[in-house]
Residue, then its C-alpha position, 0 to 999 in steps of 0.5 A: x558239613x557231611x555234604x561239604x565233605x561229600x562234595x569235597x571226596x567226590x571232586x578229587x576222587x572223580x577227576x583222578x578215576x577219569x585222570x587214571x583211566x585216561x593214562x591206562x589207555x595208552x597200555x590199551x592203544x599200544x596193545x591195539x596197534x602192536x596186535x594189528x601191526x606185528x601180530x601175537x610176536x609182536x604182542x609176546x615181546x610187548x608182555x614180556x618188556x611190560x613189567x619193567x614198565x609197571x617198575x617204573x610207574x610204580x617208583x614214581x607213585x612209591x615217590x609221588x604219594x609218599x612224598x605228597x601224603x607226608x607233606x599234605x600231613x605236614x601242611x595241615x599241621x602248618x609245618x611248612x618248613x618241613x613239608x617243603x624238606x619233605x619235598x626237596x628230599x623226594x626230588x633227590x629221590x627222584x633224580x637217584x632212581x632215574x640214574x639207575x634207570x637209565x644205567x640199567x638201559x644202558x649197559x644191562x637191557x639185553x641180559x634182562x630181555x633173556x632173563x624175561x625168556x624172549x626167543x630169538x623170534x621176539x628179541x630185537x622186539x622185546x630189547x628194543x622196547x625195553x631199552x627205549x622205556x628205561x631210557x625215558x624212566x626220568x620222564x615217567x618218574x617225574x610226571x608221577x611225582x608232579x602230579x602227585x604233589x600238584x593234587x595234594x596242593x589243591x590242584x587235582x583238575x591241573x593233574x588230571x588235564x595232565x595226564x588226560x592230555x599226555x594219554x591222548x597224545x600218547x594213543x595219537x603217536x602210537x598211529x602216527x609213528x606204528x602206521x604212517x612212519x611204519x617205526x613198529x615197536x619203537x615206534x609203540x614205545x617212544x609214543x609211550x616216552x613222549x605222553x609223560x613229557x607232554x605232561x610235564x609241560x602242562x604243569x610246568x606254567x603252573x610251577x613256573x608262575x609260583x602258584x604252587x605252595x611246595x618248594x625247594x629248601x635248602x637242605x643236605x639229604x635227610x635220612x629221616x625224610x627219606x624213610x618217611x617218603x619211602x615207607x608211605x610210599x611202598x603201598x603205592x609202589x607194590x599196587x602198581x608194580x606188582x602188576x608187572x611182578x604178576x605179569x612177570x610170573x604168568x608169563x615164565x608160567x604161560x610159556x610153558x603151558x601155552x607157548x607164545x601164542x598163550x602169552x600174547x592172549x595172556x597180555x590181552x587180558x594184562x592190558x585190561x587188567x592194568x586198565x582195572x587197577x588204574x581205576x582203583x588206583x585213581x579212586x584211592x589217590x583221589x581219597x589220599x589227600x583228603x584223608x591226609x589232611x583230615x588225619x593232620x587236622x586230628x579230625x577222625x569223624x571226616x576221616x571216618x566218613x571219607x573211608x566210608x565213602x571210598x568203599x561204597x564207590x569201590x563197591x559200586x565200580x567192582x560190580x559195573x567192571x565185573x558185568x562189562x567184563x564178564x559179559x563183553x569177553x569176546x568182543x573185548x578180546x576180538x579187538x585185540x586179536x587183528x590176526x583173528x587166531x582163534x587160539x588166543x581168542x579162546x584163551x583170553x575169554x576164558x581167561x577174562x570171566x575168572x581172572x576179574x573176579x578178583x575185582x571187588x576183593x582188589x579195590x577194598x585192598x588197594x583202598x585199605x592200604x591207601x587209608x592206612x598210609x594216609x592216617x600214618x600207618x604205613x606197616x599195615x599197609x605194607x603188609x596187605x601191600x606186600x601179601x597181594x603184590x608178590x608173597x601170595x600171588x607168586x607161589x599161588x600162581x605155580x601152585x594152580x597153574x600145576x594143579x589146573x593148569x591154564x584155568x589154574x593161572x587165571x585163578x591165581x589172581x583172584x586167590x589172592x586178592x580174596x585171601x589178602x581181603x580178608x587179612x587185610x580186613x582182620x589188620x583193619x579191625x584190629x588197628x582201627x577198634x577205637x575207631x568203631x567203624 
């Protein structure tokens, strides 16, 4: 039973680790091109307009594993009508926040480019870029949603050929339209827009020959469905968004250190960094379905396990990352680094060896948060979820920076990771006792 079980978590687990890192690449392919095209303006206006899109990413997971845990808790108690209202409801979150999205595009990308601190030698760059991405926020939304519930209905090999197929396109474009057709940064972005169309269409037969067992019902909008996918959702949305809120924050803190030469070294390590979190993310939205449906057959010994399984994976991928990284820095960043500015390249590798040993503490983390939300617990989830993503590492950013100054920066990231570890392994010991795990 134990090694069907095995098999089962491995499965899922290593089609969304290699689905995620696929997906990540495209932040690495547009950081290469944009360095080797544009130079450290073009890398500054990158890193300043990427939050926005972690945002967006992270709205749909917040949708995507909100809506997928719920209903995959549903199906295994065989509530099938309600899963299937669970679905709808998400679906009408989906199209609310795609609005709002393209709204704030619309009418609202330039105030936001000043706000995020871009000078007049980065402005059309940063506009540009940001604008494009609020404009395809349906298409991100709806890619994230699909191949969540797609991999809580059994299929994680089709979102994985999903995502891979969409990231690939994504990395083919960004040469084809920055180099060829010389589009430079719109060109970057709009690469970027198309890789989450070109995955929806992989999906698409899958969902038009009703293979899949999710379904529209008939419903008005559900006040309750809707807290129940948001709250099991907000884990996943402030893991991935808080990439941009971090991103955010060191940028305002590295223009003031290290002007824009700092900030481009800074997207350098931020881009491998996202690279990072998406394997984290991938080894935790492969566990969620499993754990959701044994937590929904009421079968704590398998969930027990799995989360066992989960942290020895965790475990074995903190040290290969943290070894790669720590040793590789200098020819990592030189990939980066086209115009050879010696500047940037110092910064970045030292920048590398402190701000990634925050991996260990990062994966048990985001592991955690994904087990609580999966065995409906989302409050402790969004407290460690919450404490990692913006009420740590906000103020302890300003405070390092101020005291160590660009060394206080990079160490920011793994103070934080470290205190919310152990705060979320105190949550975990106390919520879970009854579990002896």
């Amino acid at each position: 039973m134990k090694k069907e079980l095995f098999a089962e978590f491995s499965k899922y687990v290593s089609l969304n680790i290699l689905a995620m890192i696929a997906y990540s690449c495209y932040t690495l392919a547009d950081t290469f091109f944009v360095s080797a095209d544009l130079g450290a303006d073009g890398l500054a206006a990158l890193n300043l307009a990427f939050p926005a899109l972690c945002i967006i990413n992270g709205t749909g997971l917040l949708l995507g594993m909100g809506g997928g845990t719920r209903y995959a808790i549903a199906k295994s108690r065989s509530e099938h009508e309600h899963a299937d209202k669970i679905f709808t409801n998400a679906i009408y979150l989906v199209v609310l926040f795609s609005v709002t999205f393209v709204l704030v595009g619309v009418f609202l990308s330039k105030p936001i480019v000043r706000l995020l601190g871009a000078d007049e030698t980065i402005f059309d760059m940063t506009n540009t870029y940001l604008q494009t991405m609020l404009f395809f926020a349906p298409a991100f939304l709806l890619n994230y949603f699909l191949q969540c519930f797609v991999r809580n209905d059994g299929r994680p090999s089709l979102s994985m050929a999903a995502m891979i197929t969409g990231s690939l396109s994504n990395v083919l474009l960004d040469w084809v339209f920055i180099f060829p057709l010389k589009m430079g940064i719109f060109g970057a972005i709009l690469a970027t827009g198309l890789a989450p169309i070109i995955s929806i269409f992989v999906i698409a037969p899958y969902l038009i020959m009703k293979k899949n067992s999710f379904a529209f019902a008939k419903c008005a909008p559900s006040g309750r469905s809707i807290v129940q996918v948001l709250s099991s959702g907000v884990p996943s949305f402030v893991t991935e968004a808080s990439s941009g809120v971090v991103m955010l924050v060191f940028n305002c803190i590295i223009l003031r250190l290290a002007g824009t030469v700092g900030v481009a070294a800074y997207g350098v390590v931020a881009a491998v960094s996202l690279v990072v979190i998406a394997i984290y993310n991938g080894l935790s939205q492969g566990v969620q379905p499993v754990l959701s449906r044994k937590y929904g057959e009421n079968n704590p010994s398998d969930v027990q396990s799995v989360f066992r399984y989960a942290l020895a994976a965790m475990a074995i991928i903190s040290v290969i990352l943290y070894a790669v990284l720590a040793l590789c820095a200098p020819s990592i960043v030189s990939v980066f680094n086209g115009a050879d500015n010696a500047v940037l390249q110092e910064i970045a590798v030292g920048g590398y060896r402190i701000y990634f040993a925050a991996c260990p503490f990062a994966g048990f983390t985001i592991v955690l948060a994904t087990y609580f939300t999966s065995t409906g617990k989302p409050l402790p989830a969004q407290i460690i979820s919450l404490l990692r993503g913006i009420i740590v590492i906000v103020p302890m950013a300003f405070l390092l920076s101020s005291l160590f100054k660009m060394t206080g920066v990079w160490l920011a990231f793994p103070a934080t990771e470290l205190l919310t570890a152990i705060i979320g392994l105190i949550l975990f010991l106390k919520v879970n006792a009854q579990y002896h795990y």
